[in-house]
C-alpha positions in Angstrom: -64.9 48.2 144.1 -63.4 44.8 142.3 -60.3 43.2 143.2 -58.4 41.2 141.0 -60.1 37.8 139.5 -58.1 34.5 140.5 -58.4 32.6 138.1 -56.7 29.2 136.7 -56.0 29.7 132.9 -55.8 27.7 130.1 -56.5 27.2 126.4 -60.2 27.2 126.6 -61.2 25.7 123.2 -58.7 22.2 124.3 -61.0 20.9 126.8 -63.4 18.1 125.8 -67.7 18.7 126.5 -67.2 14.9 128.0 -64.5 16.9 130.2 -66.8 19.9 130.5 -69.9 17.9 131.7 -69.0 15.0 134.1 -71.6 14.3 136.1 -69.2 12.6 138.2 -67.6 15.3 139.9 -71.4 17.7 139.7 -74.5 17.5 138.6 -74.8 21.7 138.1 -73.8 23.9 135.2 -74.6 27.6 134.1 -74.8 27.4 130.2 -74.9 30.8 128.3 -76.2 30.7 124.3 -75.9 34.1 122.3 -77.3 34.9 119.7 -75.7 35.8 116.4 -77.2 39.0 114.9 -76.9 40.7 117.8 -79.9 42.1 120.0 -82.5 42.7 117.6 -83.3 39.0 117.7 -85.1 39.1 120.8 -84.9 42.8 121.3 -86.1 45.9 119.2 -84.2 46.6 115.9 -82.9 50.0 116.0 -82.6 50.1 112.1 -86.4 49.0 111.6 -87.9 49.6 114.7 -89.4 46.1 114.5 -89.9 44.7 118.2 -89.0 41.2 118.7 -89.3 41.0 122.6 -91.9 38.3 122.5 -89.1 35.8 121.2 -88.5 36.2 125.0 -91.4 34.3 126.2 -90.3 31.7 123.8 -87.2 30.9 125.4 -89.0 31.1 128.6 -91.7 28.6 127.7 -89.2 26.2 125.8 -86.9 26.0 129.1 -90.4 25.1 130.9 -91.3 22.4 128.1 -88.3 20.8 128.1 -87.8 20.6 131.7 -91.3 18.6 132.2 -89.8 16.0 130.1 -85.9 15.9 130.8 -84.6 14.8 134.0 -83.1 18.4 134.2 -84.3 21.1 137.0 -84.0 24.6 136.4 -82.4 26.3 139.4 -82.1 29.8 137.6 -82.2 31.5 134.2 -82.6 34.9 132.6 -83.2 35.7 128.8 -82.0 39.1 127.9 -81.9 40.6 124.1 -79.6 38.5 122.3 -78.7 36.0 124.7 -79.9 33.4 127.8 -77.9 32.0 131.1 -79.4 28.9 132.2 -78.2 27.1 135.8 -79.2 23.1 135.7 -78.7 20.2 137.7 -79.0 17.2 135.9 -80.7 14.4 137.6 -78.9 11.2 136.8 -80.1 9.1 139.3 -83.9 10.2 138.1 -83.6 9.2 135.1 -82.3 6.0 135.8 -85.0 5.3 138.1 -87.7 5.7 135.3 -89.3 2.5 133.8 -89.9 1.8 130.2 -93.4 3.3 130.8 -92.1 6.5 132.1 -89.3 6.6 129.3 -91.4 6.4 126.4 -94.2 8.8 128.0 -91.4 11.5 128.2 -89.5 10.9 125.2 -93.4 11.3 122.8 -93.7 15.0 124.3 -91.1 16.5 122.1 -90.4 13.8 119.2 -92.4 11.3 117.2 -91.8 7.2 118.3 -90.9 4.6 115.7 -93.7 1.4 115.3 -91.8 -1.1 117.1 -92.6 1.3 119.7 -96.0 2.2 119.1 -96.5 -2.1 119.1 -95.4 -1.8 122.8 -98.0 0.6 123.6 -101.1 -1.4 122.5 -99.6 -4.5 124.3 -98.4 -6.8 120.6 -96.1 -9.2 121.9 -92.7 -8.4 120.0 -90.4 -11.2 118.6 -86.6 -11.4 119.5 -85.2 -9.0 117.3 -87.7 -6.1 118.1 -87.6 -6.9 121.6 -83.8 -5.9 121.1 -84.8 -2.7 119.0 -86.9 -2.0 121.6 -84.0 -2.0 124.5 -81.9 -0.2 122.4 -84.5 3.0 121.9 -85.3 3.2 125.6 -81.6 2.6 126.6 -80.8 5.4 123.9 -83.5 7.9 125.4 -83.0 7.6 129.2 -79.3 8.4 129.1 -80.7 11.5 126.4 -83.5 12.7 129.3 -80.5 13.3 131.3 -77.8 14.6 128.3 -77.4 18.6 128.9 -76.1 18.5 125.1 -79.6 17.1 124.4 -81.2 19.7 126.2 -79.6 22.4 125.2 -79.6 21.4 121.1 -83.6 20.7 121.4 -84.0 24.2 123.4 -82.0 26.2 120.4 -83.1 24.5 117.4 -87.1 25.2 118.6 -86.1 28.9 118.9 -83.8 29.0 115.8 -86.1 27.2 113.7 -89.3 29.5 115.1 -87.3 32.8 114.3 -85.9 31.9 111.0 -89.3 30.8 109.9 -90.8 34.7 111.4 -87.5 36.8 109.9 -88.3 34.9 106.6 -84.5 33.3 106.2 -82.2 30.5 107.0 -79.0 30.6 108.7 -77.5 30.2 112.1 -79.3 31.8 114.9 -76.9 31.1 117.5 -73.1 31.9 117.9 -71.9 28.4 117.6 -72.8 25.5 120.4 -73.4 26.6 123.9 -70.9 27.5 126.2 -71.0 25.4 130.1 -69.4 26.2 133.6 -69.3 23.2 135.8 -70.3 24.5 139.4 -68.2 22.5 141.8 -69.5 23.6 145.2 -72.9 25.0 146.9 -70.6 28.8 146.8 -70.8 28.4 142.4 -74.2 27.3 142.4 -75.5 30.2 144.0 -73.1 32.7 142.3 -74.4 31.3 139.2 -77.6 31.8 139.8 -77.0 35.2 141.2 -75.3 36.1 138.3 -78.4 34.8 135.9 -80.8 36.7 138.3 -79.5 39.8 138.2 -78.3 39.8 134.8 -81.3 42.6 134.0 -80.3 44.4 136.8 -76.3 44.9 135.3 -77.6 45.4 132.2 -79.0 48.3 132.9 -82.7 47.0 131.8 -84.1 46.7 135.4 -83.6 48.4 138.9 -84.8 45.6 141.0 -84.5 42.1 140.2 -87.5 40.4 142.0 -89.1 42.4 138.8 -87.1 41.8 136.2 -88.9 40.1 133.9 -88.4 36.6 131.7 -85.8 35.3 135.0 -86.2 32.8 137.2 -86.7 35.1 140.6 -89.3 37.1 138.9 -91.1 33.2 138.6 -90.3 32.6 141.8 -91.9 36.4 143.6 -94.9 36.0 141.1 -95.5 32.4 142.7 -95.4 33.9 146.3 -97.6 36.4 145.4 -100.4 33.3 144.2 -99.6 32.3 147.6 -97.6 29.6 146.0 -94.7 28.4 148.0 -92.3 26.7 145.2 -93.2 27.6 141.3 -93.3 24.5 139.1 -90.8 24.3 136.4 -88.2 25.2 139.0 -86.0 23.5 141.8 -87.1 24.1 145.1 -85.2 25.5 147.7 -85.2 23.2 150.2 -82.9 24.7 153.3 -79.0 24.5 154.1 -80.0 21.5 156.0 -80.5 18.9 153.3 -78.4 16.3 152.5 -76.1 16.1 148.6 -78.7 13.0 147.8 -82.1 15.4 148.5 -83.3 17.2 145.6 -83.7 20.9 145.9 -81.5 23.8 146.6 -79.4 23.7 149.6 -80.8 27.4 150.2 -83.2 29.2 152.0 -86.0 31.2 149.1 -85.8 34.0 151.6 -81.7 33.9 152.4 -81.3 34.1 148.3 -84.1 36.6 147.8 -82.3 38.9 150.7 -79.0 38.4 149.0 -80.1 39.5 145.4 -81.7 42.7 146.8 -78.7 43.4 148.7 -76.2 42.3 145.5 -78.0 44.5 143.1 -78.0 47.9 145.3 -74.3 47.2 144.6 -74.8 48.1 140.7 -76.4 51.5 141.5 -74.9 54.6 142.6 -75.9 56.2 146.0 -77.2 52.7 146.8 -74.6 50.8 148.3 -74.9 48.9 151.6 -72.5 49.2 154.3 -70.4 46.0 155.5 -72.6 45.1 158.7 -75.2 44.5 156.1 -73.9 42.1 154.7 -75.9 39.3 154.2 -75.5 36.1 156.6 -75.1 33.2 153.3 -72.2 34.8 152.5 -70.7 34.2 155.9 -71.9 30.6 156.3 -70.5 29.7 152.9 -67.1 31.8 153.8 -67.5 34.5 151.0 -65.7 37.6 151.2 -67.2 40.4 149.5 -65.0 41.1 147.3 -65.3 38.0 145.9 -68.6 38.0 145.6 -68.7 41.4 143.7 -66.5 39.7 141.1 -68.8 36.5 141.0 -72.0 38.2 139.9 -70.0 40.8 137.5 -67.3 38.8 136.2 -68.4 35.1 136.3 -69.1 34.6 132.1 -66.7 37.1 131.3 -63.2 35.4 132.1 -64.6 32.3 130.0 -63.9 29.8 133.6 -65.1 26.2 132.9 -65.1 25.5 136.7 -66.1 27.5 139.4 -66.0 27.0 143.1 -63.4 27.1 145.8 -59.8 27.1 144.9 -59.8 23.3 146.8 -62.3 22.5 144.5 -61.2 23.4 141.4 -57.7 21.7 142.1 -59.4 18.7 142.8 -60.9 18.9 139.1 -57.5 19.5 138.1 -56.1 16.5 139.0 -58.8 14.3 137.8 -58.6 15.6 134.3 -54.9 15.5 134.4 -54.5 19.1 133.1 -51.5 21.0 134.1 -53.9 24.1 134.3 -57.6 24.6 134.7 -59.8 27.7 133.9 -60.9 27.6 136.7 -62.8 30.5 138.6 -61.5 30.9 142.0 -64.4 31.7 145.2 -62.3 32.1 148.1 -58.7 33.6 147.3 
């Protein structure tokens, strides 16, 4: 049923995070964090029997925490056993719109503020060299509030540091740093997220993935159900009519939800659709099936750090200067 990935290879440990994360050429990324004693870390031990699903909601709830107080939206995510995808889009251009007020304010949710700070808040004027102390910890924080690294250290050390402390140990929690895929193009974004969303679903854990639980589309069904149009926590989909400077998904809720039905009946034997039904994002953003089918099975897998047309991802080429780029290919 797959044809062959196209893919642009190269060395994947030589390329830079500042290379990695430019928020120059896109503001979205699907990051992936595994764990590193395997599944029984958010799963159930098969040795003990000891269930550990609720580590699950942790995840979940962290992702929501931090995502009130970085200017980071969630587009998708899914937390499995011993591992979590997360699709962002950093907002930049939020954060540097916040004031002083507004910095501060989100930067006390998570962490505690020094005194010179603390003198702001209760209005004591502040002499020269505190006024500059001052700059330098609200300069420091806004470019953090919208710092992916930031984001994604704060969401694993929370976890790490809440399971260590419930296993009774020390030690690493996760397999190293995180890894990131720049998405390049509107076709990656929504293969990433497809690929988060129905990450139950190819697992094997979940026949459906409108109920698959501790994703991002089982938020977003539950929220319709509330008669809620757009969940908070997560990035609305706003219509393929918007402009690149709205905020939102340039998708339609029920064009995406359509396309993960018909995606996952390709996992499942007896189920699969025939051509004509197809669904119609794929044709306005010039997919061909195949390609698709290799996106939401194969997107992590081949270890890509860009993904998006092959136009795209030459373009990235040439502003990092590399003779090759990792680079998975949409549309060839």
């Amino acid at each position: 049923m797959f044809s062959e990935v196209n893919e642009y290879q190269s060395d994947f440990m030589t390329t830079a995070r500042k290379q990695l994360v430019d928020l120059n050429t896109t503001p979205y990324y699907h990051c992936v964090s595994r764990c590193v004693r395997q599944s029984f870390l958010c799963g159930v031990d098969k040795l003990s029997g000891r269930c550990y699903e609720h580590r699950k909601a942790w995840v979940e709830q962290r992702i929501y925490d931090l995502a009130s107080m970085y200017c980071i939206d969630i587009c998708a995510y899914a937390v499995m056993s011993n591992h979590y995808h997360l699709v962002v889009c950093i907002n930049r251009d939020k954060a540097k719109s916040l004031d002083a007020h507004e910095v501060v304010l989100r930067w006390s949710m998570a962490h505690s503020l020094p005194d010179v700070i603390k003198k702001w808040q209760v209005g004591v004027p502040l002499d020269k060299a505190e006024q500059g102390a001052f700059d330098n910890f609200i300069s420091r924080w806004r470019a953090r509030l919208c710092d992916l690294s930031w984001f994604m250290k704060e969401l694993n050390y929370d976890i790490a540091r809440k399971a260590n402390q419930e296993d009774e140990c020390k030690g690493h929690f996760w397999e190293g740093r995180y890894k990131s895929q720049a998405l390049l193009d509107e076709s990656a974004l929504i293969a990433a997220m497809a690929y988060a969303d129905l990450n139950p679903v190819r697992a094997g854990v979940s026949n459906d993935p409108l109920s698959s639980e501790y994703t991002s589309i089982r938020r977003r069904v539950v929220s319709l159900a509330n008669n809620q149009s757009q969940p908070d926590g997560l990035s609305a989909f706003r219509g393929n009519t918007i402009r690149k400077t709205d905020a939102g998904l340039p998708f339609k809720l029920i064009d995406y939800i359509e396309l993960l039905d018909w995606s996952s009946k390709q996992f499942r034997p007896g189920k699969k659709t025939i051509k004509q039904n197809c669904p119609n994002i794929l044709d306005r953003l010039k997919l061909r099936e195949a390609n698709w089918f290799n996106a939401i099975t194969l997107l992590e897998r081949k270890r890509s750090h860009f993904i998006g047309t092959k136009d795209n991802i030459d373009r990235r080429k040439i502003q990092l200067r590399l003779r090759r780029a990792s680079g998975f290919c949409l549309n060839k």
